[in-house]
Biopython code that builds the backbone (N, CA, C, O; Angstrom):
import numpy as np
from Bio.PDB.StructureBuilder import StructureBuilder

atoms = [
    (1, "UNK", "N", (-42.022, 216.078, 115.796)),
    (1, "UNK", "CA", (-43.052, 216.086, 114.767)),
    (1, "UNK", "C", (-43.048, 217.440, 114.067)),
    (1, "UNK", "O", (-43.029, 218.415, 114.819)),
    (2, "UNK", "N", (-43.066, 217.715, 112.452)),
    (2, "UNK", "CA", (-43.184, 218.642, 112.023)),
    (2, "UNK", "C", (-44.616, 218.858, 111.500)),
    (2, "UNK", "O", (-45.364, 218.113, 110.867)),
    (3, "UNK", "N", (-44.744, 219.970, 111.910)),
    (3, "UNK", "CA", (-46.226, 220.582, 112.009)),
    (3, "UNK", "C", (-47.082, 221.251, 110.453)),
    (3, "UNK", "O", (-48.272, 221.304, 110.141)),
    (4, "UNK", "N", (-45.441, 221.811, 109.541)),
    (4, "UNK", "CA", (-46.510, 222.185, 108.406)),
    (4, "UNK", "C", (-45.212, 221.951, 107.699)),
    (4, "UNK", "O", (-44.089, 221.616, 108.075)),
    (5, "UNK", "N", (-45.800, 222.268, 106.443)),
    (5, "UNK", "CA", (-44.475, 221.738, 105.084)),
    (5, "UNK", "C", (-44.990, 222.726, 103.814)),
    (5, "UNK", "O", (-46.098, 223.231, 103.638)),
    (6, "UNK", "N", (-44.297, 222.772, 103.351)),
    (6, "UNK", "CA", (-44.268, 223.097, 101.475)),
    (6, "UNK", "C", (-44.303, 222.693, 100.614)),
    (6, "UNK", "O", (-43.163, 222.335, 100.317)),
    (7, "UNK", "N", (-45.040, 222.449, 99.808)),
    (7, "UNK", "CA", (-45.315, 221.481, 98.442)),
    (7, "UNK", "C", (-43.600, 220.970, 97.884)),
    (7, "UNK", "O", (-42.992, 219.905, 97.780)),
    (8, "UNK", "N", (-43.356, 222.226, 97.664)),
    (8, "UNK", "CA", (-42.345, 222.265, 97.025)),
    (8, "UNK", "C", (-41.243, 221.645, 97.843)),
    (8, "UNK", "O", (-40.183, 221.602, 97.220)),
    (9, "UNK", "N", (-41.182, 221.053, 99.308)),
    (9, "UNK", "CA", (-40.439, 219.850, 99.900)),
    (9, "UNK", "C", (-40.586, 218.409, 99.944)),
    (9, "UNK", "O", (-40.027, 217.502, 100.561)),
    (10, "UNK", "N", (-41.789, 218.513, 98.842)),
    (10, "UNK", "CA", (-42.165, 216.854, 98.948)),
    (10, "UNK", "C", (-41.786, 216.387, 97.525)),
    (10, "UNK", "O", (-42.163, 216.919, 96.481)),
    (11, "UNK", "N", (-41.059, 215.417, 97.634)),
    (11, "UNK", "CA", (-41.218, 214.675, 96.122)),
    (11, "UNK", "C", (-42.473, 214.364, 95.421)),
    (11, "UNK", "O", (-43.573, 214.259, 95.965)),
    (12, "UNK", "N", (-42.281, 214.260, 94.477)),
    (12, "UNK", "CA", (-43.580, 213.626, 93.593)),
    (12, "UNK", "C", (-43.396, 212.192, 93.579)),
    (12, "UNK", "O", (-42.422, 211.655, 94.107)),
    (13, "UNK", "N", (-44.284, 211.588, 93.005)),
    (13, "UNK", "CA", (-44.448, 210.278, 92.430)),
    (13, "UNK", "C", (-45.950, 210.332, 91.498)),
    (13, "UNK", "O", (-46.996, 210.943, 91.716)),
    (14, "UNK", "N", (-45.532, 209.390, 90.353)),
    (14, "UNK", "CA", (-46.564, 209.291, 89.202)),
    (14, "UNK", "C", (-47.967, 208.142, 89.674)),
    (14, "UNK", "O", (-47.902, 206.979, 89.273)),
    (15, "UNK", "N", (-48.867, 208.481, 90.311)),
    (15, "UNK", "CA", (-49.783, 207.629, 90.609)),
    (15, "UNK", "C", (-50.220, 206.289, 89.521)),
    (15, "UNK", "O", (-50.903, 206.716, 88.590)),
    (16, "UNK", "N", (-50.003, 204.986, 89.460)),
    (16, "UNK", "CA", (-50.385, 204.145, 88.896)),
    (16, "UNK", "C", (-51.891, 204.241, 87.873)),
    (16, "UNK", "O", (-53.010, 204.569, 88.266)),
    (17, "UNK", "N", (-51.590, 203.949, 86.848)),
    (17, "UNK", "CA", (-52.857, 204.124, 85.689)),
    (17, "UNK", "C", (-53.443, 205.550, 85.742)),
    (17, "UNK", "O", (-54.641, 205.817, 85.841)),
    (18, "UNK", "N", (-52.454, 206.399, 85.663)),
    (18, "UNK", "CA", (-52.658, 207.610, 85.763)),
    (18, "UNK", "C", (-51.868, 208.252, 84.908)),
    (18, "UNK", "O", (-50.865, 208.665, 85.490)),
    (19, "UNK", "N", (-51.892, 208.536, 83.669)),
    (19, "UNK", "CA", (-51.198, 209.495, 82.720)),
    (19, "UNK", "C", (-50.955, 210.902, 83.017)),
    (19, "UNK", "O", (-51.783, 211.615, 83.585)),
    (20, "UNK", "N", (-49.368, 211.438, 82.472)),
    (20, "UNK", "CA", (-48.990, 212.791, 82.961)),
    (20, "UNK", "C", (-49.764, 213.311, 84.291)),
    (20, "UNK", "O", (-50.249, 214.442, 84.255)),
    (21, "UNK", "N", (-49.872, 212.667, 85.251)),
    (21, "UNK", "CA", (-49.690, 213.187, 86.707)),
    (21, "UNK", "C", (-49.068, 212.674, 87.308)),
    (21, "UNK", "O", (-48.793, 211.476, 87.239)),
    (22, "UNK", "N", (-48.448, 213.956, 88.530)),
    (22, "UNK", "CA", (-47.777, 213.734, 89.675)),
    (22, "UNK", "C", (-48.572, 214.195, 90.784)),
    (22, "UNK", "O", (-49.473, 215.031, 90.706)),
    (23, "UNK", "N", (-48.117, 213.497, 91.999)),
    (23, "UNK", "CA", (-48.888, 213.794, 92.862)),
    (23, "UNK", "C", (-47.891, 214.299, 93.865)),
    (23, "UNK", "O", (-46.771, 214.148, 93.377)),
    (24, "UNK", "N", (-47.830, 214.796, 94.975)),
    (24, "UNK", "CA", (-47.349, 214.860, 96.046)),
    (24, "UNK", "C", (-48.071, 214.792, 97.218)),
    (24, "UNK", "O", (-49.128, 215.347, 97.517)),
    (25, "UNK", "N", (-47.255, 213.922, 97.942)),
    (25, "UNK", "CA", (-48.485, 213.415, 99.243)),
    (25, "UNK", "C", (-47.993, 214.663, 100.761)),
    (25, "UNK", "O", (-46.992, 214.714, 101.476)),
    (26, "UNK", "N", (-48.786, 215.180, 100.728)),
    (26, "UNK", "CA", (-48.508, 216.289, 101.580)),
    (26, "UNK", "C", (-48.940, 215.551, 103.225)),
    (26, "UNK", "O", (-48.266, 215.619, 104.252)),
    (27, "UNK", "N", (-50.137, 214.934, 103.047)),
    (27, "UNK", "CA", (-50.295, 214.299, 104.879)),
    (27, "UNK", "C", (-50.762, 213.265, 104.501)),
    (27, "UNK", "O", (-51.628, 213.076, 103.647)),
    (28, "UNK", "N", (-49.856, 212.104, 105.514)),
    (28, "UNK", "CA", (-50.479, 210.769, 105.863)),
    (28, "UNK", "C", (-50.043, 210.195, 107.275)),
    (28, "UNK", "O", (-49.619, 210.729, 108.300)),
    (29, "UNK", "N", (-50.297, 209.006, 106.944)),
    (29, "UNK", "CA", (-50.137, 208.445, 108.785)),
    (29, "UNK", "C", (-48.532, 208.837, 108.645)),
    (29, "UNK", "O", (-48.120, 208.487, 109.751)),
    (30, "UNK", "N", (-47.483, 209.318, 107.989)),
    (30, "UNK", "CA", (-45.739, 208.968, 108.092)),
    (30, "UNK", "C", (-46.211, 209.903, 109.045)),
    (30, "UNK", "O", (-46.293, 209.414, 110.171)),
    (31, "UNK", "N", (-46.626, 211.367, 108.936)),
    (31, "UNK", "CA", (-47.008, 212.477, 109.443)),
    (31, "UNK", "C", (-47.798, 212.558, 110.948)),
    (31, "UNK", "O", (-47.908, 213.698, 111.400)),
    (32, "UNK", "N", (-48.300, 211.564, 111.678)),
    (32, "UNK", "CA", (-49.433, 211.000, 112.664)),
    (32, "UNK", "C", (-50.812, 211.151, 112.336)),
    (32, "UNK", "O", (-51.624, 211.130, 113.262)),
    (33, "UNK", "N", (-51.249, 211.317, 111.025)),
    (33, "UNK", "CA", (-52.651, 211.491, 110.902)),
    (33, "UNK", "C", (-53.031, 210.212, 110.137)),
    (33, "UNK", "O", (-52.797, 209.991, 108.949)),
    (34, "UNK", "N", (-53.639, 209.428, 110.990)),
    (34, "UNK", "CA", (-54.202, 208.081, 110.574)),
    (34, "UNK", "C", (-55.519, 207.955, 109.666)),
    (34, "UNK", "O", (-55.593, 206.942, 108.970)),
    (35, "UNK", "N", (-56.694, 209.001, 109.598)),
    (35, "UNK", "CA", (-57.719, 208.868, 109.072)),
    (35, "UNK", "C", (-57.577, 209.450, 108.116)),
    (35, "UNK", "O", (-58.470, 208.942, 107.438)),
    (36, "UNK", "N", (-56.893, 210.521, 107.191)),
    (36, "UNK", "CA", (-57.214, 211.204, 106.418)),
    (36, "UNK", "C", (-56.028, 210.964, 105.221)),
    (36, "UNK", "O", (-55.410, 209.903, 105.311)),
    (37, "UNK", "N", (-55.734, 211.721, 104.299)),
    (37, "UNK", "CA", (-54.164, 211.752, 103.740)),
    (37, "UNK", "C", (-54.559, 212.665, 102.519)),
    (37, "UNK", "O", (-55.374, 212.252, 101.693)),
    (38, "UNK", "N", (-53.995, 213.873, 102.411)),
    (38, "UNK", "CA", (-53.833, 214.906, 101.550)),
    (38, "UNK", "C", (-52.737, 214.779, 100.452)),
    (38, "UNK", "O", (-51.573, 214.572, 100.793)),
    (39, "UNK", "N", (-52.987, 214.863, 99.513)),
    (39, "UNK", "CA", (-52.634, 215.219, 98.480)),
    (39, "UNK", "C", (-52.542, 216.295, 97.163)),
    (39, "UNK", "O", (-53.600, 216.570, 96.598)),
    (40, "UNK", "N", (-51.525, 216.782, 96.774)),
    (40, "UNK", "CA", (-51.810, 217.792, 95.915)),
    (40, "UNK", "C", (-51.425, 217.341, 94.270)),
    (40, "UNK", "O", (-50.325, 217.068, 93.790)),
    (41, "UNK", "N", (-52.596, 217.376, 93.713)),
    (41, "UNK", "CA", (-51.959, 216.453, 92.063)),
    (41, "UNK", "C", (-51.958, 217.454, 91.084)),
    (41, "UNK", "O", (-52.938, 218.198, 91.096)),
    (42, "UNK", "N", (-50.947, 217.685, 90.092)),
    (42, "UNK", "CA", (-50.930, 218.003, 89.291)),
    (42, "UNK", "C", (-51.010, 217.066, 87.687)),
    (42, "UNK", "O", (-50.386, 216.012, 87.563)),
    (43, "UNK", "N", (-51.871, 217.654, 86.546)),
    (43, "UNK", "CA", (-52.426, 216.674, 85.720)),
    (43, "UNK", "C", (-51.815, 217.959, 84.501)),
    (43, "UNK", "O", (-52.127, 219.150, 84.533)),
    (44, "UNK", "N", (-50.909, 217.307, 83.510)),
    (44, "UNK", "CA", (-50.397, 217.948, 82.648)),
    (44, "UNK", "C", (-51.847, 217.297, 81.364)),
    (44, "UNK", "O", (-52.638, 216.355, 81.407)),
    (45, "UNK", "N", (-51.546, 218.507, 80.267)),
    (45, "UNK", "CA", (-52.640, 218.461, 79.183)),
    (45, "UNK", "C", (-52.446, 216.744, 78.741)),
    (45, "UNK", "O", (-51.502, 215.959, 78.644)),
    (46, "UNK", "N", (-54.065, 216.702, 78.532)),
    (46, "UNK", "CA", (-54.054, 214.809, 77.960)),
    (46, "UNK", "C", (-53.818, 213.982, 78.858)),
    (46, "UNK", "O", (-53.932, 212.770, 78.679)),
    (47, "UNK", "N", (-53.412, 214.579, 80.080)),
    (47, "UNK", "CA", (-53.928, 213.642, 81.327)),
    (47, "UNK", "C", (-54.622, 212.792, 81.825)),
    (47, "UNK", "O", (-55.677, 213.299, 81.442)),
    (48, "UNK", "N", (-54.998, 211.767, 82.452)),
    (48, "UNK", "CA", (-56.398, 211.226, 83.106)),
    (48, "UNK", "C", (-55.832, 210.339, 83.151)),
    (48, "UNK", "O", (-54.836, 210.021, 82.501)),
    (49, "UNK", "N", (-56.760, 209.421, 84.468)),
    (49, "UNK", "CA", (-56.908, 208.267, 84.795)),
    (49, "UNK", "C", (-57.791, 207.239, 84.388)),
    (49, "UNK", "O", (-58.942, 207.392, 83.979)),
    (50, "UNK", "N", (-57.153, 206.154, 84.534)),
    (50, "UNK", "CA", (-57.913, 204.679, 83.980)),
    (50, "UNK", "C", (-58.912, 205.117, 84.926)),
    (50, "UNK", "O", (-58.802, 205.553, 86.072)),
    (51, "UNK", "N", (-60.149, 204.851, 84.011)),
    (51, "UNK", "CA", (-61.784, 204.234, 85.779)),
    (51, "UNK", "C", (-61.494, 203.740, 86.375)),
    (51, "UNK", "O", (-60.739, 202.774, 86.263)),
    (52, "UNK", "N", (-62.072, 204.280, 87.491)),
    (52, "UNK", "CA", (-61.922, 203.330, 88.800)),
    (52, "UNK", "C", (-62.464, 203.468, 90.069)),
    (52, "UNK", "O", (-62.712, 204.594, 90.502)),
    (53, "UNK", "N", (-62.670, 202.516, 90.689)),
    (53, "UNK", "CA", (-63.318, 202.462, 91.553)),
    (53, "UNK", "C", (-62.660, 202.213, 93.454)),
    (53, "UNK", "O", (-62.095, 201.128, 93.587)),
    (54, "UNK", "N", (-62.686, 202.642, 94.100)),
    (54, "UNK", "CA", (-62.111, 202.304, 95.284)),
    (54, "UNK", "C", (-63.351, 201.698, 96.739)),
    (54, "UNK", "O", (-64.139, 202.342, 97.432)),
    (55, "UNK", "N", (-62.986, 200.134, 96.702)),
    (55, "UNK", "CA", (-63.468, 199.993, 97.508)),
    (55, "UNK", "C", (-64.161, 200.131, 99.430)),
    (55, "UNK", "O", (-65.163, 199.847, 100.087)),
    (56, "UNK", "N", (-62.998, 200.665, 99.565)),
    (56, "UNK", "CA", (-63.067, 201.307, 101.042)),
    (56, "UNK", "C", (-62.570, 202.563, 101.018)),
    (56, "UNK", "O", (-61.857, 202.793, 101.995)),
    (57, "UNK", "N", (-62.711, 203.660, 100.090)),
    (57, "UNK", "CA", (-62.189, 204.739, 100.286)),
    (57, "UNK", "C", (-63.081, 205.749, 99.976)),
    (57, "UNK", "O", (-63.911, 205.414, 99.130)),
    (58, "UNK", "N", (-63.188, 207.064, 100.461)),
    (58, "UNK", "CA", (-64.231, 207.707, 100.009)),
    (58, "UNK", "C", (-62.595, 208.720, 99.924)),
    (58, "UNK", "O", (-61.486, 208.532, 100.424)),
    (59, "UNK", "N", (-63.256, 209.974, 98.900)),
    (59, "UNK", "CA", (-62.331, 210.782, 97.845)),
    (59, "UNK", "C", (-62.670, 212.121, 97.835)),
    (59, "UNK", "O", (-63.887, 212.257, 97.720)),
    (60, "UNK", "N", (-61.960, 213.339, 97.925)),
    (60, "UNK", "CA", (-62.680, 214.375, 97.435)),
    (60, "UNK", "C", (-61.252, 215.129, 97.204)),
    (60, "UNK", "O", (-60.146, 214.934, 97.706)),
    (61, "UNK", "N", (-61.738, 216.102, 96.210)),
    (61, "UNK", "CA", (-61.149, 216.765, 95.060)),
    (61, "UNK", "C", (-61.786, 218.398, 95.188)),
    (61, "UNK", "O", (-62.980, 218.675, 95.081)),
    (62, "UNK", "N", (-60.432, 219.592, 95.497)),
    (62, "UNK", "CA", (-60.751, 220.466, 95.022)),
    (62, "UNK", "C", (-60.142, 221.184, 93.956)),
    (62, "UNK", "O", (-59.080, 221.507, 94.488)),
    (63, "UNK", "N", (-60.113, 221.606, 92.905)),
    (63, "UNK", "CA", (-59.847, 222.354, 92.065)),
    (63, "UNK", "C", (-58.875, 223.676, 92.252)),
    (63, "UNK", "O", (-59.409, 224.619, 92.836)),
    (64, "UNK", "N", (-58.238, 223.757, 92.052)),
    (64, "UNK", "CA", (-57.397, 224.909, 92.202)),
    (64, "UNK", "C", (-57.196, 226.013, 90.786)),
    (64, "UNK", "O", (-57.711, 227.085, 90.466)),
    (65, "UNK", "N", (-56.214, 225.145, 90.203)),
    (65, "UNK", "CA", (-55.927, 225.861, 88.313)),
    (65, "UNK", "C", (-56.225, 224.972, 87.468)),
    (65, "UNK", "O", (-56.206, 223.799, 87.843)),
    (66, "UNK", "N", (-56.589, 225.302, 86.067)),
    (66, "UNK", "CA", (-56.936, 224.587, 84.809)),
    (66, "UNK", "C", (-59.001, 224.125, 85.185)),
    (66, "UNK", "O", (-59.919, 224.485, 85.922)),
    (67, "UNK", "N", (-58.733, 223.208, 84.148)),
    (67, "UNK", "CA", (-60.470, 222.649, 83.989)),
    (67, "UNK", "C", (-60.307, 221.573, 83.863)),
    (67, "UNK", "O", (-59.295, 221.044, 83.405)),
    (68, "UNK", "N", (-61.817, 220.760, 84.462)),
    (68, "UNK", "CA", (-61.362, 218.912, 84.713)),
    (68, "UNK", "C", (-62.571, 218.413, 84.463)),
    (68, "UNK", "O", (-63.659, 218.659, 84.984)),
    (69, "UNK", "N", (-62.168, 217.456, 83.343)),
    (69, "UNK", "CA", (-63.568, 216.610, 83.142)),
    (69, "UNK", "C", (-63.737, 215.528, 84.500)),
    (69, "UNK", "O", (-62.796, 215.034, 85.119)),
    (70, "UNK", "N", (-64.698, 215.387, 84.679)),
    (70, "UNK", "CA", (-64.902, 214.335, 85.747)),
    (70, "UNK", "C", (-66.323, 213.712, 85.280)),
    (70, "UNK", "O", (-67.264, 214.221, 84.670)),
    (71, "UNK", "N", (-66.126, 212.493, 85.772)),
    (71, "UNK", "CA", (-67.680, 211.582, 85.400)),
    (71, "UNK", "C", (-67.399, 210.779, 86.542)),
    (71, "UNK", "O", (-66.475, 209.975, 86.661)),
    (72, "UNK", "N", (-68.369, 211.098, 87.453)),
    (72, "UNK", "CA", (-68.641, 210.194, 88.752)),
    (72, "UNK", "C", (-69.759, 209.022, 88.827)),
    (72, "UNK", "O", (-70.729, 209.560, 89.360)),
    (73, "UNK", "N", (-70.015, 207.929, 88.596)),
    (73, "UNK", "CA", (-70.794, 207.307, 87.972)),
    (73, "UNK", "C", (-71.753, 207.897, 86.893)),
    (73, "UNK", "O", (-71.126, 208.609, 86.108)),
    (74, "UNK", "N", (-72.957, 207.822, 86.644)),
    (74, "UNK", "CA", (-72.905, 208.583, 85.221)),
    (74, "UNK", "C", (-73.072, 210.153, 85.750)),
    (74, "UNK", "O", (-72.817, 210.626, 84.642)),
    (75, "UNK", "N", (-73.188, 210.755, 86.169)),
    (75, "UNK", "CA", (-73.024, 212.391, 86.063)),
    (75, "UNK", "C", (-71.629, 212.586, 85.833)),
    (75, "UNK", "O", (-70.762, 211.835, 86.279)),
    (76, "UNK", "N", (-71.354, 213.895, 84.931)),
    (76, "UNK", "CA", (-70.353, 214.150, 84.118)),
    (76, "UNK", "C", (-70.577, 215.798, 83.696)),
    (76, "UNK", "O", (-71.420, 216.328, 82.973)),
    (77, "UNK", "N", (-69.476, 216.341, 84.453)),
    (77, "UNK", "CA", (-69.049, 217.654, 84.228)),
    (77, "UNK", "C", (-67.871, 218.221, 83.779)),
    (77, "UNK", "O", (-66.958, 217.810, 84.494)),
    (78, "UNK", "N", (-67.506, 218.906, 83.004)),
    (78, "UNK", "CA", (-66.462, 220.575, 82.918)),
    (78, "UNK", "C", (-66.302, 221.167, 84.100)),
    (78, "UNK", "O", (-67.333, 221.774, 84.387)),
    (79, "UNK", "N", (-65.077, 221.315, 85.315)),
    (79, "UNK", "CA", (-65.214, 221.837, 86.306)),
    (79, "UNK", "C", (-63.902, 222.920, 86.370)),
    (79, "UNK", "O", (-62.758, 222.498, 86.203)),
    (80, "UNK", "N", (-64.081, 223.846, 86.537)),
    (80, "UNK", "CA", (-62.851, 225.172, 86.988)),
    (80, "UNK", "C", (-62.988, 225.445, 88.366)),
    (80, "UNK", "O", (-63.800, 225.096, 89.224)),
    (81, "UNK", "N", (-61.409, 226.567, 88.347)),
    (81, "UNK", "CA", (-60.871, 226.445, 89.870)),
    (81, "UNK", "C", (-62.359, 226.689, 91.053)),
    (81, "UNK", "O", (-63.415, 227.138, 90.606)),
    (82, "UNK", "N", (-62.228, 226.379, 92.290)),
    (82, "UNK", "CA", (-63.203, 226.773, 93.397)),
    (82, "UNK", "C", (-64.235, 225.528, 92.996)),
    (82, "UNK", "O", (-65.146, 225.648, 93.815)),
    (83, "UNK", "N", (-64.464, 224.673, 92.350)),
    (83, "UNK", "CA", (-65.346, 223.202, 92.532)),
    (83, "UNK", "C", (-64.838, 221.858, 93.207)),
    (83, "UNK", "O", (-63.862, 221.169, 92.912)),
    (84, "UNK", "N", (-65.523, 221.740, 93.920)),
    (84, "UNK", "CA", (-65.231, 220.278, 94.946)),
    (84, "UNK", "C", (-65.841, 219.013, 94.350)),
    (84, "UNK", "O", (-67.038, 219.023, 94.060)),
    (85, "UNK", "N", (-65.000, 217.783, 94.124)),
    (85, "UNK", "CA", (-65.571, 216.607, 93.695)),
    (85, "UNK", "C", (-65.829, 215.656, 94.656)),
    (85, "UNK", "O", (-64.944, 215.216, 95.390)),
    (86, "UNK", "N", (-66.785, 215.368, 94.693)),
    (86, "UNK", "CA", (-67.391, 214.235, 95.860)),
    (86, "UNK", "C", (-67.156, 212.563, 95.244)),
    (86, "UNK", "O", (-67.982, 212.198, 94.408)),
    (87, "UNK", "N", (-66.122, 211.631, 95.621)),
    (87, "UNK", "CA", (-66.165, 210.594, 94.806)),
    (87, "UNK", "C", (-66.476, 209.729, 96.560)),
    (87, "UNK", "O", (-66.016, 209.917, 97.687)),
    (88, "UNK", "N", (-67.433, 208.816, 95.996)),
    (88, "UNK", "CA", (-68.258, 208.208, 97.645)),
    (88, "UNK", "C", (-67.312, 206.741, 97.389)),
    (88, "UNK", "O", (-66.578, 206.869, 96.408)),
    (89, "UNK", "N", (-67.179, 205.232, 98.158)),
    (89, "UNK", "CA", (-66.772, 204.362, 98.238)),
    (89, "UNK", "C", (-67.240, 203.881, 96.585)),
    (89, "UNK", "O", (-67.998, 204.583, 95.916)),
    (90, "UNK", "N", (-66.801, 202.910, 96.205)),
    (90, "UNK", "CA", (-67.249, 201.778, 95.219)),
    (90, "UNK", "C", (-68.341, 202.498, 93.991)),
    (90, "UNK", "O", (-69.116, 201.735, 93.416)),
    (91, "UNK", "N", (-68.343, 203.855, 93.672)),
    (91, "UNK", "CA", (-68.317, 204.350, 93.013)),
    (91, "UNK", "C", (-67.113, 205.030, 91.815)),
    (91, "UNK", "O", (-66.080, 205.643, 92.084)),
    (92, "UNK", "N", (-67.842, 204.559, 90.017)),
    (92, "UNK", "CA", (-66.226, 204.339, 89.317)),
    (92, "UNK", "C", (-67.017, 205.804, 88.872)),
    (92, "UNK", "O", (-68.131, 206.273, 88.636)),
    (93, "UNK", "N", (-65.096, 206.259, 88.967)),
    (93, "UNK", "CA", (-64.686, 207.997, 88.702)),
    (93, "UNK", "C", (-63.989, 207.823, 87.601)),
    (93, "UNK", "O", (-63.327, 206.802, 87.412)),
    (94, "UNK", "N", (-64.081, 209.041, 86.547)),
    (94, "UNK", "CA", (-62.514, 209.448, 85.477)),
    (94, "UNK", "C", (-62.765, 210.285, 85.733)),
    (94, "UNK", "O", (-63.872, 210.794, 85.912)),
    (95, "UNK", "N", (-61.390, 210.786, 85.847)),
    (95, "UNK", "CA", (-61.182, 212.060, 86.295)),
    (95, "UNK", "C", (-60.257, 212.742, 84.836)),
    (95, "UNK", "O", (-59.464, 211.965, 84.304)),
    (96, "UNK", "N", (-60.355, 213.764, 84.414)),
    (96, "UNK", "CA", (-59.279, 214.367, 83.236)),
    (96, "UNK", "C", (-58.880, 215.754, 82.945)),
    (96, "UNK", "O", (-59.498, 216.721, 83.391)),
    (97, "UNK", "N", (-57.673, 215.857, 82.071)),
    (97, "UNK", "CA", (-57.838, 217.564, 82.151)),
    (97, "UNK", "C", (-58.394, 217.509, 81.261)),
    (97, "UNK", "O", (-58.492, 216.506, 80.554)),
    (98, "UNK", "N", (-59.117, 219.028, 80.983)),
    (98, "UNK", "CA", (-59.878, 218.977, 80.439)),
    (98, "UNK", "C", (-59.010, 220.445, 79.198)),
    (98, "UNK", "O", (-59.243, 220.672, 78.011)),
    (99, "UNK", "N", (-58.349, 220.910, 79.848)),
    (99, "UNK", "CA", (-58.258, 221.901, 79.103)),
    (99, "UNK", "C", (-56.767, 222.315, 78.792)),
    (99, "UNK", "O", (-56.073, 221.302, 78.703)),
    (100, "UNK", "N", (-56.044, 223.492, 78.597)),
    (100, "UNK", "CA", (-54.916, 223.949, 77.905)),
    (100, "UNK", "C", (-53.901, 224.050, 79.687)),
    (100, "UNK", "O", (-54.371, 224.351, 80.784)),
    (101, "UNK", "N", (-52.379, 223.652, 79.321)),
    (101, "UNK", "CA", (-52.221, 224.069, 80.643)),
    (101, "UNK", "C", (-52.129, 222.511, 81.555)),
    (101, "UNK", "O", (-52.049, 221.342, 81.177)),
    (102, "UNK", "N", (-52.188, 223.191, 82.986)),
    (102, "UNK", "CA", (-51.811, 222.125, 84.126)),
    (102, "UNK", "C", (-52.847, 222.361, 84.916)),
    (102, "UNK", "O", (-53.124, 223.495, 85.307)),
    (103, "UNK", "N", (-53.822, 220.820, 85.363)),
    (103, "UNK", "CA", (-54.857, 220.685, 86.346)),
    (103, "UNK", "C", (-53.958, 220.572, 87.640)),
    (103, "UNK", "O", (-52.957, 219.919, 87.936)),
    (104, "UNK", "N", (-54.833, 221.585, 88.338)),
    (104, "UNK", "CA", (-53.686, 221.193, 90.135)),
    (104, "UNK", "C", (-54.974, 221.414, 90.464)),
    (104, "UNK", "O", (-55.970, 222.068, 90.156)),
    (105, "UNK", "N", (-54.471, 220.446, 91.367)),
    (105, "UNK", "CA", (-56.029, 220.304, 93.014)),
    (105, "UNK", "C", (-55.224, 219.423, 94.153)),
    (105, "UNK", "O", (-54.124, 218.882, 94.259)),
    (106, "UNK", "N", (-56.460, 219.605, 94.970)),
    (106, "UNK", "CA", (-55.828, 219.019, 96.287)),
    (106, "UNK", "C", (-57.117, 217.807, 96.582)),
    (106, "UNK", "O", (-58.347, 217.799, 96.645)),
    (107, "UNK", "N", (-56.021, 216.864, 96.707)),
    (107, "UNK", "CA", (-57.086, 214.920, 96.846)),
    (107, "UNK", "C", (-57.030, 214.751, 98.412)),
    (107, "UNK", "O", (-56.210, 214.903, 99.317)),
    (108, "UNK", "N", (-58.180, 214.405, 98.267)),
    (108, "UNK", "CA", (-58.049, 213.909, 99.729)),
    (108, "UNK", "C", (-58.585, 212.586, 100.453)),
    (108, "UNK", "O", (-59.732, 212.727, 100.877)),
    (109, "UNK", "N", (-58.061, 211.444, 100.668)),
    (109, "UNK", "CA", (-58.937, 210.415, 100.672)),
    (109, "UNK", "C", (-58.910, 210.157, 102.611)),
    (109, "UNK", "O", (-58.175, 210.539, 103.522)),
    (110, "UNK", "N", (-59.921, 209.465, 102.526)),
    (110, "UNK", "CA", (-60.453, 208.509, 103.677)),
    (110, "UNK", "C", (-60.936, 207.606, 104.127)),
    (110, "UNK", "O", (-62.152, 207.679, 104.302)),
    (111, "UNK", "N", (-60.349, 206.561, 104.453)),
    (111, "UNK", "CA", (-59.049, 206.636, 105.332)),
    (111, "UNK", "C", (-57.667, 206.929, 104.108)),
    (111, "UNK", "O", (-57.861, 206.746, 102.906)),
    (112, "UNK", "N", (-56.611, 207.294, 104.538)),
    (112, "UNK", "CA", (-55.542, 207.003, 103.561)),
    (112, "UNK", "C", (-55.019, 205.924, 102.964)),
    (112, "UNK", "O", (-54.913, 204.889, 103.622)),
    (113, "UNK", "N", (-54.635, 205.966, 101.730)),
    (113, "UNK", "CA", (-54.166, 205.227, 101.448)),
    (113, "UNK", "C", (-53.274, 204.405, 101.360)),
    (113, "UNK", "O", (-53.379, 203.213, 101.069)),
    (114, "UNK", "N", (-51.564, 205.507, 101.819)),
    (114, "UNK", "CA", (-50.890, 204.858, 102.403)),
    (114, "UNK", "C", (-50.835, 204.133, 103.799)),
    (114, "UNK", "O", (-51.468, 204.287, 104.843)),
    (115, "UNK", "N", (-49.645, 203.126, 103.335)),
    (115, "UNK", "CA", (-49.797, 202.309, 104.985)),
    (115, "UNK", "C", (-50.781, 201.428, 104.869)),
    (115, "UNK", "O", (-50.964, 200.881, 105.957)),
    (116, "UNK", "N", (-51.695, 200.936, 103.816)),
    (116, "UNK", "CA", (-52.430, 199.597, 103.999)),
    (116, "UNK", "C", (-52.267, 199.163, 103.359)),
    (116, "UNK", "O", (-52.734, 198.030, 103.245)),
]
sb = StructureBuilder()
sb.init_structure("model")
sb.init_model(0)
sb.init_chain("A")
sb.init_seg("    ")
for serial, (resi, resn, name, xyz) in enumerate(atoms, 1):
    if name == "N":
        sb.init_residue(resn, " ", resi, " ")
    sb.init_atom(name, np.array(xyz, "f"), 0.0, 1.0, " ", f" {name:<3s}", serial, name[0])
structure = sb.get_structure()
């Protein structure tokens, strides 16, 4: 079992209904961690995702570089690096960049998504 990794060893892949982002899945069950699964996304300018909602998943989002519109059912903010997004089950999110540049943060859902 390998214990830690580097962004920069994981491939990307373009998350579905998700414009100019890549994600890289840094931990999931491939890894032995069954409850959680990390991710690090990067969101090029004019970015964002279709709404949406996830039924059994709860979500959270921290901010790293750039600025991100987010609207979590109706509350709706401008967020820069050091802000955490709380997205709860069956609650619909857009998430977007908001600004000049590349949104990077780190996703984190629960349970993961891969593997079901």
């Amino acid at each position: 079992m390998k214990y830690w990794k580097h962004e920069s060893e994981i491939t990307s892949y373009i998350p579905p209904n998700h414009d100019f982002t890549n994600n890289r899945r840094m931990v999931s069950k491939e890894d032995g961690i069954n409850n959680v699964e990390m991710i690090i996304g990067e969101m090029k300018e004019g970015g964002g995702a279709v709404p949406h909602s996830h039924d059994d998943i709860e979500q959270l989002m921290y901010i790293l570089e750039g600025r991100m519109y987010a609207k979590i059912g109706e509350d709706e903010a401008e967020l820069t690096p050091g802000y955490s997004v709380i997205i709860p089950k069956k609650v619909t999110h857009d998430i977007r960049n908001a600004g000049k540049g590349t949104l990077k943060f780190v996703l984190i859902y629960s349970p993961g998504k891969r593997g079901r």
